[in-house]
GUBAKE-254174 format. One record per residue: x, y, z of N, C-alpha, C in turn; residue in three letters. Coordinates in steps of 0.2 Angstrom, whole numbers, plus 5000, padded with zeros to 4 digits. Example, Ala and Ser with C-alpha at 12.3 -4.5 7.8 and 13.67 -1.06 7.14 Angstrom:
<nodes>
506649725039506249785039506649845039ALA/506449895035506849955036506450005039SER/
</nodes>
This chain:
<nodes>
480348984682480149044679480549104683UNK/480749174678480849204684480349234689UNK/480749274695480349284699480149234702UNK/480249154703480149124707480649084708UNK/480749054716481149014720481048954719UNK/481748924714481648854714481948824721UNK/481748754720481948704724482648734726UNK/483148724722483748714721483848794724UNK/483648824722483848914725483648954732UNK/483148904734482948884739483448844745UNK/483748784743484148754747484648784748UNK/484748814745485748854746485448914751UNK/484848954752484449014755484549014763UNK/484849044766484649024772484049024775UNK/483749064773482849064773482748984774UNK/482848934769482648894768482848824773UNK/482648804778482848754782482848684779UNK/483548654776483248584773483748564778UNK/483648484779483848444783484448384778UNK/484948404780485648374777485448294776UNK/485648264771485448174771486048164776UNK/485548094781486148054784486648014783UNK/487148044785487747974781487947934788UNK/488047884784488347804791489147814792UNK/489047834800489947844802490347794798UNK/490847834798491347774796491847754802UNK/492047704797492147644803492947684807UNK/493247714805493547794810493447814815UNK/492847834812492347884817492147844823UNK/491847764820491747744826492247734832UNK/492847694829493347664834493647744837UNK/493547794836493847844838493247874842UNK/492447864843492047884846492247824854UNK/492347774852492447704854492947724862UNK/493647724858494247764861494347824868UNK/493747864864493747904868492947894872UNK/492447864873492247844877492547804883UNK/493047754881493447714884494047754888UNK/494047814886494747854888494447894894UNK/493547924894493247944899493147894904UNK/492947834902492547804908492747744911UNK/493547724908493947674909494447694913UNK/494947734907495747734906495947784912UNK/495347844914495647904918495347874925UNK/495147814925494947794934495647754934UNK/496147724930496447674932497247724933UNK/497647714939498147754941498447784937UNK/499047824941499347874932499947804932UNK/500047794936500747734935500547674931UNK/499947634933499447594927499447614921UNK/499447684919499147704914499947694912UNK/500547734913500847744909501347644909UNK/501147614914501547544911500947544907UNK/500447524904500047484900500047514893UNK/500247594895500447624887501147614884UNK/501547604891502647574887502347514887UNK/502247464889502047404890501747394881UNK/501047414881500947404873501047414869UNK/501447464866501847514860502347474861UNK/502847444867503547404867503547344864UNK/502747314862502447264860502547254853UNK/502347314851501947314844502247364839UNK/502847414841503247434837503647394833UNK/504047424829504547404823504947434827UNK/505447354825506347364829506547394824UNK/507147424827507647434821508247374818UNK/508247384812508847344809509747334815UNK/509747264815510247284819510747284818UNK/510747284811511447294809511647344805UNK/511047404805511047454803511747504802UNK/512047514797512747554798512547634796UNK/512947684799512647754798513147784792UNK/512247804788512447824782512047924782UNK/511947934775511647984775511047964772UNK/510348014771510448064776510148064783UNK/510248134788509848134792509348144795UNK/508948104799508148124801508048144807UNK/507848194809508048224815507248224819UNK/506848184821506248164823506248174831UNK/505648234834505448234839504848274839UNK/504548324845504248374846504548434843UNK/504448434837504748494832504348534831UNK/503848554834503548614836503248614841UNK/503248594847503248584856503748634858UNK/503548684863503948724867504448674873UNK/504448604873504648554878505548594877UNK/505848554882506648544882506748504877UNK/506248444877506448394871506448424864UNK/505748464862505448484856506248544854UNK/506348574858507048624859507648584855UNK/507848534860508348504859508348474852UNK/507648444849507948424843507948484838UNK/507448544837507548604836508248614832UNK/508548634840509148634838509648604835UNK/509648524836510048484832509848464824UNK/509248484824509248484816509248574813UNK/509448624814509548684812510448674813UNK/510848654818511448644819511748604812UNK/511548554811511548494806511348524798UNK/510948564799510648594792511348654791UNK/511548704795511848754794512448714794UNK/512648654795513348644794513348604787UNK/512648624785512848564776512748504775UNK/512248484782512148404781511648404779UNK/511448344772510848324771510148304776UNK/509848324778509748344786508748364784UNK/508548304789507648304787507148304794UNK/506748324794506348334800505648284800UNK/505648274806504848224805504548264813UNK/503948284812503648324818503348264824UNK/503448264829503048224831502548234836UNK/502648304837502048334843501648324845UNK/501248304838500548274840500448194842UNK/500848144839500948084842501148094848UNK/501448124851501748134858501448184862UNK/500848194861500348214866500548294867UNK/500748324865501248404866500748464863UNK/500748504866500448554864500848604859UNK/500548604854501048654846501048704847UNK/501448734849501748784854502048814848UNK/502448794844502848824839502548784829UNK/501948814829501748784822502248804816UNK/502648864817503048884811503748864810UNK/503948814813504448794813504548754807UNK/505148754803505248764797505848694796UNK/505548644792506148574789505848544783UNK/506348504781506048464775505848414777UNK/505348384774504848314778505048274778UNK/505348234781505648154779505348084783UNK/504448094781504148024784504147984777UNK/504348014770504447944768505147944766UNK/505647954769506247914766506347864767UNK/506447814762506747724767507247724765UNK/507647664765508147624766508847684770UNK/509347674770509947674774509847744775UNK/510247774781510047834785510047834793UNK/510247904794510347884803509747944805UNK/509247904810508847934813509047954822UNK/508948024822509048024830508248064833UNK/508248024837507448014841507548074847UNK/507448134845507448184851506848154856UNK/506548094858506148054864506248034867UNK/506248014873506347984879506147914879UNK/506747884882506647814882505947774884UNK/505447794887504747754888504447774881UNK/504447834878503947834872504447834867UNK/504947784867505247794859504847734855UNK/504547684858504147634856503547674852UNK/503147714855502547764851502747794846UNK/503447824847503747854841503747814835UNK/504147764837504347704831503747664828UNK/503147684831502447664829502247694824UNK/502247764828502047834821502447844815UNK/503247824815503747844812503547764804UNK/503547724808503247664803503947604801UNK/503747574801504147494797504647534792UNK/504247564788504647594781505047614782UNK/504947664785505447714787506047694793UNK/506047654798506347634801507047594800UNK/506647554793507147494792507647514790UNK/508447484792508947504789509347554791UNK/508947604797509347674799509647644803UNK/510147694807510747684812510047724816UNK/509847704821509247754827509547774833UNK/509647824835510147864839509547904844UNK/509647864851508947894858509447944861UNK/509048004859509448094863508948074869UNK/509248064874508848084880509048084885UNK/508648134889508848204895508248164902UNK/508648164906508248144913508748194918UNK/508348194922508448264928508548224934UNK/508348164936508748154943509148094943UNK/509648064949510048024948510047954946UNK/509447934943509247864942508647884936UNK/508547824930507947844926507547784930UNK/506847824930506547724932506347684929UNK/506047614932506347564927506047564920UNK/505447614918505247594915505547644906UNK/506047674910506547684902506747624899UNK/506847544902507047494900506647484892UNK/506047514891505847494887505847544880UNK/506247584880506547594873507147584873UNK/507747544876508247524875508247484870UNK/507847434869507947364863507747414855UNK/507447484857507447524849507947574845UNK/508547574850509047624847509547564847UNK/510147574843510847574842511247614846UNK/511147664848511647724853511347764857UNK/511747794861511147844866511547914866UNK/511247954864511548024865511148064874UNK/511548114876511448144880511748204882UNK/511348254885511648334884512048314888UNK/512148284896512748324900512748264904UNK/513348274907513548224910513248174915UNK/512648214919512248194925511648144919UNK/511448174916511048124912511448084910UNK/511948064907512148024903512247954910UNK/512648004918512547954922511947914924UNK/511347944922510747914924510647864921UNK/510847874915510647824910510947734910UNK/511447764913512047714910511647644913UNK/511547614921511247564920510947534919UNK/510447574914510047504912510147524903UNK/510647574900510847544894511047474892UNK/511047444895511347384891511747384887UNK/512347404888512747384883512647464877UNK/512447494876512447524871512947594872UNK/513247614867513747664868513147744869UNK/513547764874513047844877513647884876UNK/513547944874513848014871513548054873UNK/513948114878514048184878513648194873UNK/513248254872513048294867512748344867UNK/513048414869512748464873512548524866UNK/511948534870511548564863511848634862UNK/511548644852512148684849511748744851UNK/511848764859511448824859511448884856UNK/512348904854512648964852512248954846UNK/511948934843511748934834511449014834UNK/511649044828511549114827511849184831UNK/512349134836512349214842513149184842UNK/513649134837514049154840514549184836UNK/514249234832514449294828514549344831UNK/514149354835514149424840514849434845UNK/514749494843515449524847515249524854UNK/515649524859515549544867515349614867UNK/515049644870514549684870514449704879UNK/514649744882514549754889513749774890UNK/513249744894512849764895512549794900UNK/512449844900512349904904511749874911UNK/511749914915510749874918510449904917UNK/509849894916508949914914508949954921UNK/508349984921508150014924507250004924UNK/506849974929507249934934507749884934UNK/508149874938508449804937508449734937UNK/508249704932507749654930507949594930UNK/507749554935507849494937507249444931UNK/507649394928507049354924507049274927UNK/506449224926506449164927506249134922UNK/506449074917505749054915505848984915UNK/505048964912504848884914504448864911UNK/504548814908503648764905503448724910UNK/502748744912502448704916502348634916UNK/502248614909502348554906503148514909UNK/503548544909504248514914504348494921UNK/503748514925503548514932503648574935UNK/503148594937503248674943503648644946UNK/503648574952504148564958504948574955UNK/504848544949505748534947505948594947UNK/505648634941505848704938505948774946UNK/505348744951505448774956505348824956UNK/504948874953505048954952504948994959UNK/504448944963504549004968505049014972UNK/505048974973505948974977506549034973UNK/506249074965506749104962506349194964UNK/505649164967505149224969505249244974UNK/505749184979505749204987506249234987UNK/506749214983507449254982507449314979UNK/507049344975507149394975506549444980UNK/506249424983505849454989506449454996UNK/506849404997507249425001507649475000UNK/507949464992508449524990508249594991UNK/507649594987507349654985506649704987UNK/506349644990505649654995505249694990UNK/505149774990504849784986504749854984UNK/505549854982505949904977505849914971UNK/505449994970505149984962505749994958UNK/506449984961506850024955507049924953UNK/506849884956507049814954506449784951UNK/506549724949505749704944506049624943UNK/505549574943505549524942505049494940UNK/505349464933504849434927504849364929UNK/504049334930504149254928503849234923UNK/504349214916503849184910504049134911UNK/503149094912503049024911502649024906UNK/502548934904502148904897501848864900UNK/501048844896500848794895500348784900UNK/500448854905500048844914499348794912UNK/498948774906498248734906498548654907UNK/499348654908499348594909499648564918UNK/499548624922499548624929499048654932UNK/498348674931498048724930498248744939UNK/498348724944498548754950499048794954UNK/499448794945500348814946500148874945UNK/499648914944499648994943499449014948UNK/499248984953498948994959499548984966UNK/499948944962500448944968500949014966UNK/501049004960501349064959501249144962UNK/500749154961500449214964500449214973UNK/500149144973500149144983501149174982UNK/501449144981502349154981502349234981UNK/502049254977502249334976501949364982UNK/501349364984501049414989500849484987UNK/500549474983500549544978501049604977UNK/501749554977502049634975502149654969UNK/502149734969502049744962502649744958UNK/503349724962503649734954503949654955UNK/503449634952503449544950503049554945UNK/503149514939502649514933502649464932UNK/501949424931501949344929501549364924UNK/501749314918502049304908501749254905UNK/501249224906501149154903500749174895UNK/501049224892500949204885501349174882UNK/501149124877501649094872502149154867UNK/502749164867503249184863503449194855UNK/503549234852503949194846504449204850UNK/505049174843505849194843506049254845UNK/505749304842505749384843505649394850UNK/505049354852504749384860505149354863UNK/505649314863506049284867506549304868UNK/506849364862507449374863507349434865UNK/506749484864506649544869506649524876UNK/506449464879506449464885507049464888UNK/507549404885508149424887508449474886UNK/508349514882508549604880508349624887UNK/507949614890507749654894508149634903UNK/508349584901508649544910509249584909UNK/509449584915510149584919510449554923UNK/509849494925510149424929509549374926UNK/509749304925509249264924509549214931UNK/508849184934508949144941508549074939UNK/508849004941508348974938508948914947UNK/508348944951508248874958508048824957UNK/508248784952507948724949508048674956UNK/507648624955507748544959508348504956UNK/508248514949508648464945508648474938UNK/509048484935509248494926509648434921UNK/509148404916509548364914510048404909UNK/509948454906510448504906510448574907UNK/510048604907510048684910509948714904UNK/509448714897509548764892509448844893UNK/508748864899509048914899509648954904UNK/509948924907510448944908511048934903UNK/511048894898511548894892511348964888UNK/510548984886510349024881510449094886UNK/510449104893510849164896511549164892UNK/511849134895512449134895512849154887UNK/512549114884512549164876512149224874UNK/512049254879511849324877512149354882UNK/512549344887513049374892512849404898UNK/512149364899511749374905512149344912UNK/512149374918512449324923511849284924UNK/512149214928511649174929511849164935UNK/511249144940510849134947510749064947UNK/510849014950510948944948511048884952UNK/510348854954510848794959511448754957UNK/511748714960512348714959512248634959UNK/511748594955511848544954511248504948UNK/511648454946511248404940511648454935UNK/511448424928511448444921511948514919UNK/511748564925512048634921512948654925UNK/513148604930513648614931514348584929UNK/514148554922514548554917514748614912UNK/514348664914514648724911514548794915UNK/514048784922514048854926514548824931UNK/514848864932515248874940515548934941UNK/515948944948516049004950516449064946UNK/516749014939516949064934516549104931UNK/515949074928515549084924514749094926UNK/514649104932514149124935513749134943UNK/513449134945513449124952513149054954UNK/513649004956512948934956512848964967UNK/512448924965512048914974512048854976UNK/512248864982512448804987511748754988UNK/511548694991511048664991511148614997UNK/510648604996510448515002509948474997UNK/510348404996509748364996509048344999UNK/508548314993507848334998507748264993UNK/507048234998506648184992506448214986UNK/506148184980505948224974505148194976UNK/504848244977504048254976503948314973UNK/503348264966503148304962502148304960UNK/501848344960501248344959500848314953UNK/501548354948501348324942501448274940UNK/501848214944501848144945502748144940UNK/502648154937503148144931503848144934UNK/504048184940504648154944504548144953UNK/504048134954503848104959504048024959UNK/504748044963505047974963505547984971UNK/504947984977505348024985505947954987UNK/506047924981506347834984507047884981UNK/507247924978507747964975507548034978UNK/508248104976508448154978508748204973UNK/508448264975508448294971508748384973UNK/508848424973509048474979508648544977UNK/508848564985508548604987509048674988UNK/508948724984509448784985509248814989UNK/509848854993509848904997509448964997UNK/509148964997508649044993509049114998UNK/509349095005509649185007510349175003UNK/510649125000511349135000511149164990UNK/510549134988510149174980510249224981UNK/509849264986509549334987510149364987UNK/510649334991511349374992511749384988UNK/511649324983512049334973511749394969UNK/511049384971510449434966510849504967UNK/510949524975511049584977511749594974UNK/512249564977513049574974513049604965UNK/512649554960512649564953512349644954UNK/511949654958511749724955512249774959UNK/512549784961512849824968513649814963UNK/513849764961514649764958514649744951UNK/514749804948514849804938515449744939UNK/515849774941516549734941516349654939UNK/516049634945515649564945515249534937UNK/514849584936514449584930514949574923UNK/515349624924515749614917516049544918UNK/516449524922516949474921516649394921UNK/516049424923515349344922515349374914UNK/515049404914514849394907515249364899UNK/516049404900516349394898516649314900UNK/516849274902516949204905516349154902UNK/515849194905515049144902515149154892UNK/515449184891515249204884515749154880UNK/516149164883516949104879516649034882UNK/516549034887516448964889515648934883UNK/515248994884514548954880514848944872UNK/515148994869515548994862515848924860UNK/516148904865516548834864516148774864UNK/515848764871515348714872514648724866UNK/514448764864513848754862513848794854UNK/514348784851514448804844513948744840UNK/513648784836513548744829513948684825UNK/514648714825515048694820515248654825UNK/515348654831515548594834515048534835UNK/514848554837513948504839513948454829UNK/514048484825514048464820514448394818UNK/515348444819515748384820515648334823UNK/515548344828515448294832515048254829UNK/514548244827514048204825514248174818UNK/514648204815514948174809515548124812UNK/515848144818516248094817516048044822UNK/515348034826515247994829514847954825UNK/514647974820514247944813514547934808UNK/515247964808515647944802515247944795UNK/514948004794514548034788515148104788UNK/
</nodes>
């Protein structure tokens, strides 16, 4: 009738409290409730080195090999953390935008979430290729212990028949042992720079390893040389994903160098952008102990676009990265193409393209490799330790001599143009693939 409240008009009323029928989980829901009680009250007592053999260990089980007699054809599938802020998630980034602008038939499969990464870059932009089968060459921007998880996610289907190609980047003089277990998954092994590639090589088994340094130049090497004046303040930048290791990335050591340089002159300024800090939660805390409250330090831990990334380098006049160890050094490659000088230990991955032509490297001592976040925590190997006064004493020079600054810049510019073209990065791939 009207004027009165049916059932039904009633139900949908907030006013009206009805109690939802029960539905029976599905069987999903349970193994996934299952999982993760298991993951609280089993998985996180048993050590992190347990953990990670038991997870290469069973994935190297239960994966799909690839075809061995796969021959490389088109097209390409370009699979990794394709929207993860990582060096990895980067590197394939780049190799599939390098491959797309040079005209190659050219597919992307994200793996983020399979590989445990935080989505850092949700709008990154490919064409999906989790169903193509038959003939094809997949390059696995992952690392040899989770290529077997990848090859799980990625499927049978899709696997069978491609030429599988492992891009992967390791930071100190040896991989350990347990890379052994994506070797039986690729055909060939790619690697940015030469220090990785040496990493790799004994427990390749036999498999052909290739140079392959990322096509950093993509979109910038059209730009003319351009002299770049200094900011005012004079702005020293670092950056780093905390996800990579605070110990590796080493920022404060790029804190103490410039405290030595600069102490705490407002006309100088020193940016730390870091990522990810909820996946060290203690590295913001060291960070901060490192500065001592000076104010012209600025720590950054927002996520970027493209845009926010490229104002920041807009903004330097020196970028400084005191690493331990580089399996290649991107941002020093992505300096170096926008004509920034660079601040630089002078060892692993990045002295295949910085040296005393092309920027300021820094002298070192080897040291054992302790890391907190377990991930290169390996003191049985070495890794180095930069000089921070001989740092401080670069920092000063680059501001104090233009002369300096122009001739880095211009050297860094021709050298990154050549080494990190698109159009080379491309060739290459074609004729290593002979597509």
């Amino acid at each position: 009738m009207m004027g009165t409240m049916s059932r039904f008009d009633a139900a949908i009323s907030s006013d009206y409290p009805v109690r939802p029928p029960r539905r029976r989980p599905t069987w999903g829901a349970v193994m996934h409730a299952l999982v993760h009680t298991l993951h609280r009250h089993l998985w996180q007592r048993i050590s992190y080195r347990w953990r990670r053999y038991a997870l290469f260990r069973a994935t190297a089980l239960a994966a799909p090999r690839p075809s061995p007699n796969a021959t490389p054809a088109l097209p390409v599938i370009v699979a990794g953390a394709l929207r993860s802020a990582s060096g990895l998630g980067q590197s394939a980034r780049l190799c599939h935008d390098a491959l797309h602008h040079s005209g190659l038939d050219v597919y992307g499969v994200d793996l983020t979430s399979a590989l445990m990464q935080p989505p850092d870059l949700p709008n990154f932009a490919f064409a999906d290729g989790r169903a193509i089968e038959g003939p094809g060459i997949l390059i696995l921007h992952v690392n040899s212990p989770l290529i077997p998880l990848a090859m799980l996610h990625l499927g049978r289907r899709l696997v069978r028949n491609k030429r599988v190609i492992g891009y992967w980047a390791w930071e100190l003089p040896y991989v350990p042992a347990d890379w052994r277990h994506g070797v039986p998954f690729v055909h060939e092994i790619w690697a940015p720079s030469a220090f990785a590639a040496a990493a790799i090589k004994p427990i390749a088994n036999g498999h052909p390893i290739h140079v392959m340094p990322h096509p950093v130049a993509l979109a910038r090497e059209t730009q003319a040389l351009q002299y770049r004046n200094v900011h005012d303040p004079f702005t020293v930048l670092t950056v780093f994903n905390m996800g990579s290791s605070l110990a590796r990335k080493n920022p404060c050591a790029a804190i103490d160098a410039f405290r030595r340089a600069f102490r705490d002159d407002p006309s100088t300024r020193l940016i730390v952008k870091y990522l990810n800090a909820g996946l060290f939660p203690g590295g913001v805390t060291l960070l901060q102990a490192a500065c001592h409250g000076a104010s012209n330090i600025v720590l950054m831990g927002d996520t970027l676009s493209s845009s926010g990334i490229e104002a920041l380098y807009d903004e330097a006049d020196v970028v400084i990265s005191l690493h331990h160890s580089e399996g290649f050094g991107l941002v020093i490659a992505e300096a170096m193409c926008r004509g920034i000088p660079v601040v630089a230990t002078n060892w692993s991955g990045n002295v295949d393209f910085l040296n005393a032509e092309t920027g300021m490297p820094v002298g070192y001592g080897l040291v054992p490799a302790f890391d907190q976040q377990h991930t290169y925590d390996h003191p049985d190997m070495v890794w180095a330790e930069a000089d921070v006064d001989a740092a401080a004493a670069a920092l000063q020079e680059l501001r104090s001599n233009p002369g300096l600054r122009r001739r880095l810049q211009a050297s860094a510019l021709a050298v990154a143009t050549q080494l990190f073209s698109p159009d080379g990065y491309a060739r290459r791939v074609r004729q290593l693939c002979h597509v």
